[in-house]
N, C-alpha and C positions, 0 to 999 in steps of 0.2 A: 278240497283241502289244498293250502298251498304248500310247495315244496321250494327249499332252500337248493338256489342256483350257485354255481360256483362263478368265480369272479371272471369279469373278462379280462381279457391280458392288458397289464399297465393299473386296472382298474384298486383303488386303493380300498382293505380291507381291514377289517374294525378286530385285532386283540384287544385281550384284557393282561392289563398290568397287575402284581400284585394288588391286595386289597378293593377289585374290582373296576379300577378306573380304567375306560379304552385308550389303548394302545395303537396310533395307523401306522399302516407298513406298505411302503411301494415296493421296496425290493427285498425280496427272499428266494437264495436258491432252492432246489430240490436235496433233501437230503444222498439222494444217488448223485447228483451235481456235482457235491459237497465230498464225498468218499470219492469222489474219482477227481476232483481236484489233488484232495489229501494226497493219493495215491502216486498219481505223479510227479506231485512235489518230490514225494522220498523218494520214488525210484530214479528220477528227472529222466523218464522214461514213458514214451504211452504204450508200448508193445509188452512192459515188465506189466505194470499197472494195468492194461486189460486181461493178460494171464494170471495175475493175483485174484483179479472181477468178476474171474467168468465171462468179460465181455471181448467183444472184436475191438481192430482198433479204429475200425470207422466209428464204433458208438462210444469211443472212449474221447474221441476227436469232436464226435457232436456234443457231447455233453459239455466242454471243456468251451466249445465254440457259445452254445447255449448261457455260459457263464459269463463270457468275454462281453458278448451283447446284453445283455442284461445288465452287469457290471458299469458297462463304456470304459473299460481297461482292458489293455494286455496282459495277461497272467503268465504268458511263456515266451522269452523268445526263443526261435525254431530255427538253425542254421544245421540243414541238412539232417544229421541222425542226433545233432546232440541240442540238449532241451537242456535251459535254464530258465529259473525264476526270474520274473523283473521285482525289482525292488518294491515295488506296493504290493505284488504277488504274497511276497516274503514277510511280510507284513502282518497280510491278511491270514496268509496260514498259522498265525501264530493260534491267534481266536478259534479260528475253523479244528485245529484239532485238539485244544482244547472243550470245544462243543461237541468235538465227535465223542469225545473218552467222558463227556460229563452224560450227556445224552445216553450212550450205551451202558453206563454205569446207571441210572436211570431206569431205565428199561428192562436189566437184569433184575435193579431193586425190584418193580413192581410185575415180573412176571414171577420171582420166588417169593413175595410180600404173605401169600397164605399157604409156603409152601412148608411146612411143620419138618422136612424132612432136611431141608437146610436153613444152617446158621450161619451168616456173612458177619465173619468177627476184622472188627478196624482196631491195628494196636502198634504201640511204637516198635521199632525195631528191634533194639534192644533189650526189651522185654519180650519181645516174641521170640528171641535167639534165647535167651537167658533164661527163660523160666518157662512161657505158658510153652513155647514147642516139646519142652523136654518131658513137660508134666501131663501132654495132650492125650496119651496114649492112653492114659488112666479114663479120660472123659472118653475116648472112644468104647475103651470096654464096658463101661457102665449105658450108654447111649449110642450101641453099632447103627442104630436107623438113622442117627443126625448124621447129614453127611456136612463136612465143615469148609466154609470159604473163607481164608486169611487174607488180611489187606494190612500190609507194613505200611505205615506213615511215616513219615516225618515232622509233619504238622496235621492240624485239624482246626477244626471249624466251627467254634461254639453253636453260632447261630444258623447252620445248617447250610444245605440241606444235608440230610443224615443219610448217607448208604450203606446204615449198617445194623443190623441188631443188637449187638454189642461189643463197645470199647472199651480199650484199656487205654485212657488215659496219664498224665503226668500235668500235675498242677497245682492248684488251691483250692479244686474243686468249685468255684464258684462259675457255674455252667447253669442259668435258672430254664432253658429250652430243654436239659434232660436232668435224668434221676442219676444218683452218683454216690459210690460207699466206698468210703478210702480201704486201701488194703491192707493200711497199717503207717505206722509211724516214720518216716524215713532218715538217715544219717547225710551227711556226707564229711569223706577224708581221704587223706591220701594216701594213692597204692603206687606199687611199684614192681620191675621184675624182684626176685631174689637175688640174680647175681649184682643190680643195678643197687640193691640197698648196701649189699656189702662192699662193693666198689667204690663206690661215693662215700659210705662209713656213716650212713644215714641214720643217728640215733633218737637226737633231739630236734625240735621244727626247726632249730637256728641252721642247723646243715645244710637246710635249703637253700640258703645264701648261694648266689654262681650258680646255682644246679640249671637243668636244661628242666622246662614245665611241660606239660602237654594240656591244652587247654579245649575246651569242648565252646562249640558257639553254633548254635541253629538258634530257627524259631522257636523254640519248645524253652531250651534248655542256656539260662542264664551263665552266667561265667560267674561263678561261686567262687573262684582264687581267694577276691579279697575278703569275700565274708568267713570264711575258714584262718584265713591268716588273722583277721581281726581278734577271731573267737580261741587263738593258739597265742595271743597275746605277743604277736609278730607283726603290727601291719605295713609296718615300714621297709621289708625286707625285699632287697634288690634280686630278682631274678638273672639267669642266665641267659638262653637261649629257651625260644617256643617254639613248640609245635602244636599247631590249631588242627583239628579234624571239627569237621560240619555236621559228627554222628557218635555217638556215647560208644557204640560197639566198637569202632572204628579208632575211638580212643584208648579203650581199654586193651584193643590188638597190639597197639602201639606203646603202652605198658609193656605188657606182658614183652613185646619184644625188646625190649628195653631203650627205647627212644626217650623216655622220660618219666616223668615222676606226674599223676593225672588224679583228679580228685575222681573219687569212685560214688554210686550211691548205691546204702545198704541193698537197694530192694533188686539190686541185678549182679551183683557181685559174689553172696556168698557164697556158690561151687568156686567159683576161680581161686578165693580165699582158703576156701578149704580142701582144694587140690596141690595146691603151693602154686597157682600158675601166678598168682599177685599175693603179696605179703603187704602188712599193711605198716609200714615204719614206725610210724609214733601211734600212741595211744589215746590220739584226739579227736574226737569227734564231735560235728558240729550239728544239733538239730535240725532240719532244712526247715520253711517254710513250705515248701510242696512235698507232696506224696505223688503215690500210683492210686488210681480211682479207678474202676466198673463205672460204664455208664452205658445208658440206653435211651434211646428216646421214647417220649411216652407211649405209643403206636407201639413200636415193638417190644416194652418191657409187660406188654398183657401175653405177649404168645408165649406158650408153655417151653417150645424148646430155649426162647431167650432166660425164660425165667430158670430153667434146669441148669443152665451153663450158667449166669451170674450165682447160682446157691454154689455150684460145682468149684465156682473162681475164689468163692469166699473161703469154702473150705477148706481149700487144696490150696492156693497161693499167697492168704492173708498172713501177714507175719501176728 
């Protein structure tokens, strides 16, 4: 019987690309290579970087050398004790520890993949601050054996890969790679501190004239100003001063602390509303287009504990 030899050094080896087409590859480091480059870069240190490794720093120096040659680049230059990146170093680590955190996120997926006793839930921030953390206790006591792994986003990834069993997304729901149940209908309008409504004398939208905005802008989450102003039969109305935050929660802080007047949406705001930390000046509100969605991918919406938690999100968090 013959046996599969492994390749001799330099010698080019046959991957497969998606959908089965081969892939050659002359050079690839070792994944230990790869972590102990990583390593150094952050620490710009091989003595920190081999105490993090468990390694000496003679084998932190061979591995780093093993890349150099391989490569035919310098990755550091060395002047006595202090260690800097070269420029295509800097480069390259960008990839490399993006590969490492996809790789280990990877790995984690498929060694808890059949593992019933944990749930890896993917969910925006803002909704993980706002609603599922606060309501999480409840699914714990109904389910103490699921033990639970959160991952706050900012963005996601329609077309995958999916490392997670279930999302709480924000969207249109048109995601046809996984299954997805909106959570309800959603608003948006504008909130504000309390002291900030009555200081400004904020009754009708036209008071918004001059006022200071706070406007939200990620990849998720569109800039709704003008479609709110359209639908308040204002569209023309000159603002004041802005302030931008890259994060819905980070905008509503910025409310609350009176920095400015920020559109809110129904499906994370109403404790704040109804604690008085934001008040909501006018009485207008605008339909959105998108809502908050559950979603899973098909693989994991068969396992029971994904299925326990998406009935449990329905129940407990659906307006």
């Amino acid at each position: 019987m013959s046996t599969l030899q492994p390749p001799a050094p330099g010698e080019d080896t046959e991957l497969l690309r998606p959908h089965g087409r081969p892939l050659t590859r002359t050079r690839l480091p070792s994944t230990m290579s790869l972590i102990v480059f990583e390593a150094v870069a952050r620490h710009l240190s091989f003595t920190r970087a081999g105490i993090e490794l468990n390694l000496s720093q003679t084998a932190v120096s061979h591995q780093i050398r093993k890349m150099e040659e391989m490569l035919g680049i310098r990755l550091f230059d060395r002047t006595g004790n202090n260690v800097k990146l070269t420029d295509v170093a800097a480069e390259y680590l960008q990839t490399v520890r993006q590969s490492l955190i996809a790789l280990s996120a990877a790995t984690d997926r498929a060694a808890e993949s059949n593992d019933e006793n944990v749930l890896t839930i993917q969910c925006l921030g803002t909704f993980a601050i706002k609603r599922l953390i606060p309501a999480l206790p409840r699914f714990r006591a109904l389910y103490p054996s699921i033990a639970l792994k959160l991952m706050t986003v900012q963005a996601f990834h329609p077309l995958g890969p999916h490392g997670f069993d279930i999302g709480i997304w924000h969207g249109d729901g048109d995601w046809p790679a996984l299954s997805a149940e909106k959570l309800g209908e959603e608003e948006i309008f504008p909130v504000c501190s309390p002291a900030l409504r009555d200081a400004e004398r904020l009754r009708v939208p036209d008071d918004l004239a001059g006022k200071t905005i706070i406007r939200t802008s990620s990849t998720i989450l569109s800039d709704d100003w003008p479609f709110w102003l359209d639908h308040a039969g204002i569209p023309d109305i000159a603002f004041g001063l802005e302030f931008t935050s890259d994060y819905l929660v980070t905008s509503m802080q910025a409310a609350m602390d009176g920095l400015g007047i920020a559109l809110a949406l129904s499906g994370v705001v109403a404790d704040d509303l109804k604690s008085g930390r934001l008040v909501e000046p006018f009485s207008i509100r605008a339909p959105s287009k998108a809502a908050y969605f559950v979603v899973s991918p098909p693989g994991a919406s068969k396992l029971r504990k994904a299925q326990l938690f998406r009935q449990w999100v329905l129940d407990t968090l659906a307006d």
